[in-house]
N, CA, C and O atoms as CSV, one atom per row, in Angstrom:
chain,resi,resn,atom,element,x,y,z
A,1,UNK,N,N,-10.352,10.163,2.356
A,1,UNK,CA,C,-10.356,10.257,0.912
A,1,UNK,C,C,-10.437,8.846,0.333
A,1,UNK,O,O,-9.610,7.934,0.307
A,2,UNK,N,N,-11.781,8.953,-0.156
A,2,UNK,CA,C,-11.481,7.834,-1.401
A,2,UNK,C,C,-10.846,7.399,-2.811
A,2,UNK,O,O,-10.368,8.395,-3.354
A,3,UNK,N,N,-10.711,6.419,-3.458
A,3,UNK,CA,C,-10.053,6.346,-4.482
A,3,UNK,C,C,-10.783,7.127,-5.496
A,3,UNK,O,O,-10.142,7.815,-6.291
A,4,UNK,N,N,-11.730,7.092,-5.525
A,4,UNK,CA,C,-13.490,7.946,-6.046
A,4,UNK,C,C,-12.813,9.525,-6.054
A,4,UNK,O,O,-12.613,10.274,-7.010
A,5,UNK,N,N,-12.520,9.735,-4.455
A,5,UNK,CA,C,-12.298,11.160,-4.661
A,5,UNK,C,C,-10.843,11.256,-5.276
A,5,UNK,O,O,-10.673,12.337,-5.842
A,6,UNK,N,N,-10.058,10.649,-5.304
A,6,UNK,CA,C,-8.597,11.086,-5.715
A,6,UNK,C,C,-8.416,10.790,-7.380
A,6,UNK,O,O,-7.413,10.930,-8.080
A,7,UNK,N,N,-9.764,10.334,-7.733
A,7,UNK,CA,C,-9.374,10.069,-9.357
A,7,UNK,C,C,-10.096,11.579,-9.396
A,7,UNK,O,O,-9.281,12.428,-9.755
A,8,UNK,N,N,-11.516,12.158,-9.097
A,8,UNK,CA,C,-11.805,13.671,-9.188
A,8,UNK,C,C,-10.855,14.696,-9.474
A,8,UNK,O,O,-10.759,15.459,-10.435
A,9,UNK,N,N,-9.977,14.513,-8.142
A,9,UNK,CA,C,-8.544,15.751,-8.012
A,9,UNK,C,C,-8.145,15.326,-8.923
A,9,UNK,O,O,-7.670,16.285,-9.531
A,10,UNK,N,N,-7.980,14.318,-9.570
A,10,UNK,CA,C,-6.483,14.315,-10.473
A,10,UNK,C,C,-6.866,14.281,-11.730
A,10,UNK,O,O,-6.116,13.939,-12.644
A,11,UNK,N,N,-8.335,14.715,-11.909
A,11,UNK,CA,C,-9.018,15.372,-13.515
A,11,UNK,C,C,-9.101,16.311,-13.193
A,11,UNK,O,O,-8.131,16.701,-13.842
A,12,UNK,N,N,-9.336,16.934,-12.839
A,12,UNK,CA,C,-9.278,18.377,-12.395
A,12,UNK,C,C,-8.078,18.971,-12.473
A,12,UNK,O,O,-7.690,19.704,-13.382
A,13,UNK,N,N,-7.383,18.584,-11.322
A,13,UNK,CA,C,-5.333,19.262,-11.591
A,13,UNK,C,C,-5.000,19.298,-13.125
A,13,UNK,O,O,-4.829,20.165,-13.982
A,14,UNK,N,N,-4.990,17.956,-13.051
A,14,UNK,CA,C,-4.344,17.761,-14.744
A,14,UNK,C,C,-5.357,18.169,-15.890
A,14,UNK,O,O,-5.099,18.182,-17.093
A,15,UNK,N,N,-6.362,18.445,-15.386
A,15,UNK,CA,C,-7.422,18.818,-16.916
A,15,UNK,C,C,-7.510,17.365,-17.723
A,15,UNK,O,O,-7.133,17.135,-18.872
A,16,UNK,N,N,-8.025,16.601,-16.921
A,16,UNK,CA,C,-8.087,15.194,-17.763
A,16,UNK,C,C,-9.902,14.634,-17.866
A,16,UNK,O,O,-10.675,14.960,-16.965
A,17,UNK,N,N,-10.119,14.249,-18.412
A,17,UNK,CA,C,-11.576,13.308,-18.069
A,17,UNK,C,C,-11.694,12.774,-17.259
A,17,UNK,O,O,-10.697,12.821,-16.538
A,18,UNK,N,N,-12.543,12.137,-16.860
A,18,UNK,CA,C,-12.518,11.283,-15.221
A,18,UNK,C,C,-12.091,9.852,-15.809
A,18,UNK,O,O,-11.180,9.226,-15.268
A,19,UNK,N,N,-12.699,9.402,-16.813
A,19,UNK,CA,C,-11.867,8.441,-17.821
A,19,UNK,C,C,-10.957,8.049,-17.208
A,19,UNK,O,O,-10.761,7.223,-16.317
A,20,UNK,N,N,-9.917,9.327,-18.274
A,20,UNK,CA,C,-8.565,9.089,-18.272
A,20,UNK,C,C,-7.530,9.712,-16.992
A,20,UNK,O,O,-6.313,9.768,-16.816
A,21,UNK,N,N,-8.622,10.088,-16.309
A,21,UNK,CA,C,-8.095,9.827,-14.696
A,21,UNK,C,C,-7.937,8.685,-14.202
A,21,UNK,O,O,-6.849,8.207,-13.879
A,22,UNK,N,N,-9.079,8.121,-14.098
A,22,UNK,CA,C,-9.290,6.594,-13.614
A,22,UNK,C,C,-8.468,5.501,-14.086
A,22,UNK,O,O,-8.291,4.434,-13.498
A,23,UNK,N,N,-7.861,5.943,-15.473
A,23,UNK,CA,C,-7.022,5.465,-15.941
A,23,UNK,C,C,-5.579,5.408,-15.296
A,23,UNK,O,O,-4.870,4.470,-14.930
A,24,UNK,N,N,-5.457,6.483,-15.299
A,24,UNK,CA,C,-4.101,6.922,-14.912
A,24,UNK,C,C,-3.915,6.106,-13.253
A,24,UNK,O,O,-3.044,5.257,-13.059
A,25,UNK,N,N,-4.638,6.437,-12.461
A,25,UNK,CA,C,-4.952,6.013,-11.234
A,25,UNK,C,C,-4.630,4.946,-11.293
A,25,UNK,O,O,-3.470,4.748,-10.933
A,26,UNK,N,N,-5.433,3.736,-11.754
A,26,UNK,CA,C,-5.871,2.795,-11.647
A,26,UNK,C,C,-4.014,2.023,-12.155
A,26,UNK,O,O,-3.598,1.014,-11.586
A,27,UNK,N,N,-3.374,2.588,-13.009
A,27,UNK,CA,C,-2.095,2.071,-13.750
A,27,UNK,C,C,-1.084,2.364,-12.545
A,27,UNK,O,O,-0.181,1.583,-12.246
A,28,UNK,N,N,-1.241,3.135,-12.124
A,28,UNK,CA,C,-0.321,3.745,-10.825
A,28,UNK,C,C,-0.043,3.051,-10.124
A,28,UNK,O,O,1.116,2.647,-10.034
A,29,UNK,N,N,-1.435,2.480,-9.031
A,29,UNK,CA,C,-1.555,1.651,-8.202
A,29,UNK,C,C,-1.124,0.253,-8.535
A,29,UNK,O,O,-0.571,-0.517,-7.750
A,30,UNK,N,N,-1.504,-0.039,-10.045
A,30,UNK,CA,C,-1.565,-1.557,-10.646
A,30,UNK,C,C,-0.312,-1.750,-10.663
A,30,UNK,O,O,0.129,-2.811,-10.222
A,31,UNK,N,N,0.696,-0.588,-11.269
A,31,UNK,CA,C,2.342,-0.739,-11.274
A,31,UNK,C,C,2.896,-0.897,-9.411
A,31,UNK,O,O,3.965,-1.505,-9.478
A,32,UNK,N,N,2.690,-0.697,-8.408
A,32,UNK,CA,C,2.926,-0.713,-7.202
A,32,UNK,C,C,2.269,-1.821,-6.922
A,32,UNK,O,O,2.598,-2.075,-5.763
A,33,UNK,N,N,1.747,-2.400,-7.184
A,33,UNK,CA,C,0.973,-3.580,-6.958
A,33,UNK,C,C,1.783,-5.107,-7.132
A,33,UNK,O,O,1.887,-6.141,-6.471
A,34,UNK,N,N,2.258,-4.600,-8.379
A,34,UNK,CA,C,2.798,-5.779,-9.358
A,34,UNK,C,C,4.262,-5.524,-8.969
A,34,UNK,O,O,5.191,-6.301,-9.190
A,35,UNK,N,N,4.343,-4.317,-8.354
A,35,UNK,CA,C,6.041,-4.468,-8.512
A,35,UNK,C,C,6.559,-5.002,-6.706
A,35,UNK,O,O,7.627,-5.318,-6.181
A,36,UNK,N,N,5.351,-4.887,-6.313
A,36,UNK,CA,C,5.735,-5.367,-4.483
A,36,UNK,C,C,5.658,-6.794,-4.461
A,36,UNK,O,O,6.540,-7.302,-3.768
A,37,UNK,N,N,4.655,-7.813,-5.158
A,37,UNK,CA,C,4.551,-8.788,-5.360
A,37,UNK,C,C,5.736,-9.579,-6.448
A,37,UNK,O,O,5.798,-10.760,-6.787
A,38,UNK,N,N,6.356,-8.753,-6.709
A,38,UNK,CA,C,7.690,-9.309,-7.275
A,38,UNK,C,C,8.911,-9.376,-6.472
A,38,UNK,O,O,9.843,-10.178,-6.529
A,39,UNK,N,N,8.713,-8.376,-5.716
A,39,UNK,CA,C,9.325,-8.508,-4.250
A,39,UNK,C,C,10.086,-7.259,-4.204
A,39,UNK,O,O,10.533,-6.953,-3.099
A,40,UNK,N,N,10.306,-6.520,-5.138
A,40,UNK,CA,C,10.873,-5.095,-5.491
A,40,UNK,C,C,9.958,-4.138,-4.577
A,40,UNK,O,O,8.798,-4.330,-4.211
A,41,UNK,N,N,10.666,-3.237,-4.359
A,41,UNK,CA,C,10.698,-1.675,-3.182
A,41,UNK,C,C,10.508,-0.801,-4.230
A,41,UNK,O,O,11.086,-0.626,-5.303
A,42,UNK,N,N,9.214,-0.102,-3.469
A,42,UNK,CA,C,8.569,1.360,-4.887
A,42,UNK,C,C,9.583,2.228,-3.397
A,42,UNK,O,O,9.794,2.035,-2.200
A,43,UNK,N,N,9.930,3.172,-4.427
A,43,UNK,CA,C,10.408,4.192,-3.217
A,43,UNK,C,C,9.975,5.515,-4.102
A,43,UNK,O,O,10.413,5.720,-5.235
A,44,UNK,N,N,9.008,6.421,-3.384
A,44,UNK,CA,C,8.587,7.707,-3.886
A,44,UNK,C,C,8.936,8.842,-3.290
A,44,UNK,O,O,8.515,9.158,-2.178
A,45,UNK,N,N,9.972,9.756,-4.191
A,45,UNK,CA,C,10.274,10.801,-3.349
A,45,UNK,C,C,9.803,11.406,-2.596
A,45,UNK,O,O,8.771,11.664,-3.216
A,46,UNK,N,N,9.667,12.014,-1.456
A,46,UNK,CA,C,8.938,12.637,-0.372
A,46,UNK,C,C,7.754,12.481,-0.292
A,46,UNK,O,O,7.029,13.390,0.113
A,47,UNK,N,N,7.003,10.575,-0.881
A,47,UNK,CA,C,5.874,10.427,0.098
A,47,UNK,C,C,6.520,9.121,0.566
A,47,UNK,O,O,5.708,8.362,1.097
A,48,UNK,N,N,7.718,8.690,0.506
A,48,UNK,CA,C,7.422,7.351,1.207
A,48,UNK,C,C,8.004,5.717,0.389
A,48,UNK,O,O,8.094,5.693,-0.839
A,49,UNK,N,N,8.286,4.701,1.062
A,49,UNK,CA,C,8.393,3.475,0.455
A,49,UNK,C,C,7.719,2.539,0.941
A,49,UNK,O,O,7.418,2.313,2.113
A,50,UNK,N,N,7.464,1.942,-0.082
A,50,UNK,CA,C,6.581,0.628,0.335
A,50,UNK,C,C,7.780,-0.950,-0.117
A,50,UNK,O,O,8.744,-1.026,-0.878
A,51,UNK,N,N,7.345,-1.612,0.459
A,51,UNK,CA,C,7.817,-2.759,0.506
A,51,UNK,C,C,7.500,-3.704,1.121
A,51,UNK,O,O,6.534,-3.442,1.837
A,52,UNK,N,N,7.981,-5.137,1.244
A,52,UNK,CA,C,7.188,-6.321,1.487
A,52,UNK,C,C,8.095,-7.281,2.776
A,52,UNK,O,O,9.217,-7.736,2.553
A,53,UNK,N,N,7.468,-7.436,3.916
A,53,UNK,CA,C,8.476,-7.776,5.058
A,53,UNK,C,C,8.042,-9.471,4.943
A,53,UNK,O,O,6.882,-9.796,4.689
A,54,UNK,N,N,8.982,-10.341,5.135
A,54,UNK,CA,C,8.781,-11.627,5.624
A,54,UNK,C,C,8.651,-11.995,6.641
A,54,UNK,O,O,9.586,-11.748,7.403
A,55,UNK,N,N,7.069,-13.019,7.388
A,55,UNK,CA,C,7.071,-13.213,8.547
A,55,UNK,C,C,7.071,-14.382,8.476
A,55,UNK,O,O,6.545,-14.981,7.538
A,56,UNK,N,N,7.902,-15.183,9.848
A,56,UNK,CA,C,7.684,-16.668,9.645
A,56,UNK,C,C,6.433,-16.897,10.083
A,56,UNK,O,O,5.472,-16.166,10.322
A,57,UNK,N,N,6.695,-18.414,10.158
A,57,UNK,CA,C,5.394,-19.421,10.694
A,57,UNK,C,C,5.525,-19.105,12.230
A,57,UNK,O,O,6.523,-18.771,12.868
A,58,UNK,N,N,4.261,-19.303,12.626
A,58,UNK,CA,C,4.072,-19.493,14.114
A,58,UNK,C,C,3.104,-20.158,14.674
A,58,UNK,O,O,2.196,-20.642,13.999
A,59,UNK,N,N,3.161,-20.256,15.816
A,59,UNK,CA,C,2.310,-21.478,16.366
A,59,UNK,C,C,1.403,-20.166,17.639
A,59,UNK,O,O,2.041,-19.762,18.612
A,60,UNK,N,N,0.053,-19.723,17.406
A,60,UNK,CA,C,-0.709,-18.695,18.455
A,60,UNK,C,C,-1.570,-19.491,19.290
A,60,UNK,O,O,-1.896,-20.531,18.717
A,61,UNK,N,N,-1.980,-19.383,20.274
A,61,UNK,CA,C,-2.818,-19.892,21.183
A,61,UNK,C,C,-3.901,-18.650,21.561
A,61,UNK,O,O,-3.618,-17.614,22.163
A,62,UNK,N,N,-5.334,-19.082,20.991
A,62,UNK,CA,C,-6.255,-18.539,21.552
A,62,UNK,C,C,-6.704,-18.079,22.922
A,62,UNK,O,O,-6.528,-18.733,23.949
A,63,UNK,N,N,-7.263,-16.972,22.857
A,63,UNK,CA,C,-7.022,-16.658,24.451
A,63,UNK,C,C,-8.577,-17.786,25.307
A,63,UNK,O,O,-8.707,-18.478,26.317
A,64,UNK,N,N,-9.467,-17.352,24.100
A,64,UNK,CA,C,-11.004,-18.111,25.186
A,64,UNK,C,C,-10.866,-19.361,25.296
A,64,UNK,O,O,-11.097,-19.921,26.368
A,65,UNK,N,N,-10.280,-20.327,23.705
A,65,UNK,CA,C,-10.483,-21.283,24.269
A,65,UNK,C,C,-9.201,-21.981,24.359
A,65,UNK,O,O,-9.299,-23.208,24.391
A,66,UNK,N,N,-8.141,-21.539,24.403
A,66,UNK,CA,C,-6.605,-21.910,24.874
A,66,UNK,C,C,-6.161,-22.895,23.912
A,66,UNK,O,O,-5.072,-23.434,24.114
A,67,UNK,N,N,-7.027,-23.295,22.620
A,67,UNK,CA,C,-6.491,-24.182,21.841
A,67,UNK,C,C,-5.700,-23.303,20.648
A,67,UNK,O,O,-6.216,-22.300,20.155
A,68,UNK,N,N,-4.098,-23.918,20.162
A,68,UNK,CA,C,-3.079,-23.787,19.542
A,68,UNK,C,C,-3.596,-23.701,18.172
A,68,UNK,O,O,-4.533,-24.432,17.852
A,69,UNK,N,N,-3.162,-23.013,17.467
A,69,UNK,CA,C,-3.817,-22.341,15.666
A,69,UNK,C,C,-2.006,-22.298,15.353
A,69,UNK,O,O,-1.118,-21.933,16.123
A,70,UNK,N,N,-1.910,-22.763,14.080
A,70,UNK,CA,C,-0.600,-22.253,13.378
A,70,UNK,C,C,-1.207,-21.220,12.268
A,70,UNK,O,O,-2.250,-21.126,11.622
A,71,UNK,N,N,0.114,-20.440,12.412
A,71,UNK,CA,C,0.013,-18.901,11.039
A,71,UNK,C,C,1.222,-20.076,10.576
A,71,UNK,O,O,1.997,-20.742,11.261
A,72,UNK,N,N,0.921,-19.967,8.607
A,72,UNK,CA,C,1.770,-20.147,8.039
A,72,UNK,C,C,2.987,-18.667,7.688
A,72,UNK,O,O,2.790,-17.467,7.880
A,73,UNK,N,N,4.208,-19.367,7.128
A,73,UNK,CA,C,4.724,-18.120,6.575
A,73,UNK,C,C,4.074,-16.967,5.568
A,73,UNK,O,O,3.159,-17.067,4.750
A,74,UNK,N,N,4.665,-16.158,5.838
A,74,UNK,CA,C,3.836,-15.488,5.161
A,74,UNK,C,C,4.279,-13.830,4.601
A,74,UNK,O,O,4.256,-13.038,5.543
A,75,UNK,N,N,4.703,-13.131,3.132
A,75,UNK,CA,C,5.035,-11.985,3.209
A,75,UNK,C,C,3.703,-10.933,3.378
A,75,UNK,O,O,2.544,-11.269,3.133
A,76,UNK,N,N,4.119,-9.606,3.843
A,76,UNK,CA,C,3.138,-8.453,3.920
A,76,UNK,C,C,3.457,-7.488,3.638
A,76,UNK,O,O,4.581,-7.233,4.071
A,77,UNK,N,N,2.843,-6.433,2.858
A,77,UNK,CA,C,3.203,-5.168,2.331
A,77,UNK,C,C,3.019,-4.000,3.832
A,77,UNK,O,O,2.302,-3.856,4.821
A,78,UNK,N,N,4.267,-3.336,3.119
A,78,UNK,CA,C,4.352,-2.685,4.815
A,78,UNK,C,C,4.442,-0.637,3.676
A,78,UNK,O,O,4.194,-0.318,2.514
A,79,UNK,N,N,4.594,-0.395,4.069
A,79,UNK,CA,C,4.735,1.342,3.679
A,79,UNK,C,C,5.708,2.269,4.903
A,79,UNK,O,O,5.158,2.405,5.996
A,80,UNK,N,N,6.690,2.704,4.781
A,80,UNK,CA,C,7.494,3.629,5.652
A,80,UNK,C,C,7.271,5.103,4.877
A,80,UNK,O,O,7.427,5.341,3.679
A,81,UNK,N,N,6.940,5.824,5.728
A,81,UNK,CA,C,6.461,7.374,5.322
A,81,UNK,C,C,7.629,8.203,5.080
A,81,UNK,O,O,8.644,7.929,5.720
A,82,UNK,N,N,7.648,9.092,4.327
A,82,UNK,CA,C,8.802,10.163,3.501
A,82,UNK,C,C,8.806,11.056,4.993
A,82,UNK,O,O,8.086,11.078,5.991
A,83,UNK,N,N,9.882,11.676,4.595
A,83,UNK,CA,C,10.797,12.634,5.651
A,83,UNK,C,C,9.042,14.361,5.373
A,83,UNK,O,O,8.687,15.241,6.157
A,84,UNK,N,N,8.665,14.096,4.310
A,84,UNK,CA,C,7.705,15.334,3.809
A,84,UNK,C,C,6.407,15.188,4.551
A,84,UNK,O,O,5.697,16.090,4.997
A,85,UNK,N,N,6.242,14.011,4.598
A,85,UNK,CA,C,4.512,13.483,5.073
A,85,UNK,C,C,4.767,13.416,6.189
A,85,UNK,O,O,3.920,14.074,6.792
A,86,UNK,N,N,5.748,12.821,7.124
A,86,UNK,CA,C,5.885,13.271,8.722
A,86,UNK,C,C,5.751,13.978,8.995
A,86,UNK,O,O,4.888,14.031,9.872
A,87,UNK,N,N,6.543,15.538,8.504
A,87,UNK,CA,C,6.886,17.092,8.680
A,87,UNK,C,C,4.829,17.398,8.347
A,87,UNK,O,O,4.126,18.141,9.032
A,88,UNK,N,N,4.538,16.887,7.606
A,88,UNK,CA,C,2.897,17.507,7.016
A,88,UNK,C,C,2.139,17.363,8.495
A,88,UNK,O,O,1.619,18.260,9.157
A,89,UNK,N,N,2.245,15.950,8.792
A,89,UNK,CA,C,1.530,15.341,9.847
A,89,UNK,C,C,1.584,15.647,11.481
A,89,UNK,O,O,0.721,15.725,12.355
A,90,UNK,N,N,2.980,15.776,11.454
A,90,UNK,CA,C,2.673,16.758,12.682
A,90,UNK,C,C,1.933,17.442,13.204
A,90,UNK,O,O,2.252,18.019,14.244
């Protein structure tokens, strides 16, 4: 599923325009967006939380040509799945 298709369903369900689907969509994501990069945890009832893990710096060594690369620090958005979407997925 694309974002394409999930603004469709959600004019349709709701009886909205594709507009003001795209709208809606688009504010959804933008609020989860803005609120992980603040460093705040979206937690959505029975689909799940997202949140942002801290990794340090490290020092990797290439495998072909064995020369040393540093990763700076760095945070990443991570997602843990609801107790509902496991039970679905099974």
């Amino acid at each position: 599923m694309t974002k394409k298709d999930l603004i469709e369903i959600v004019a349709q369900k709701a009886h909205l325009s594709k507009k003001a689907a795209k709208q809606a969509v688009e504010s959804f994501l933008s609020e989860i967006m803005k609120a992980l990069s603040n460093g705040q945890v979206v937690k959505l009832s029975g689909f799940g939380t997202f949140r942002t893990k801290m990794f340090k710096a490290k020092t990797i060594r290439a495998i072909g040509t064995k020369e040393s690369k540093k990763i700076a620090a760095r945070r990443m958005p991570r997602y843990i799945p609801g107790t509902k979407i496991k039970k679905m997925v099974r």
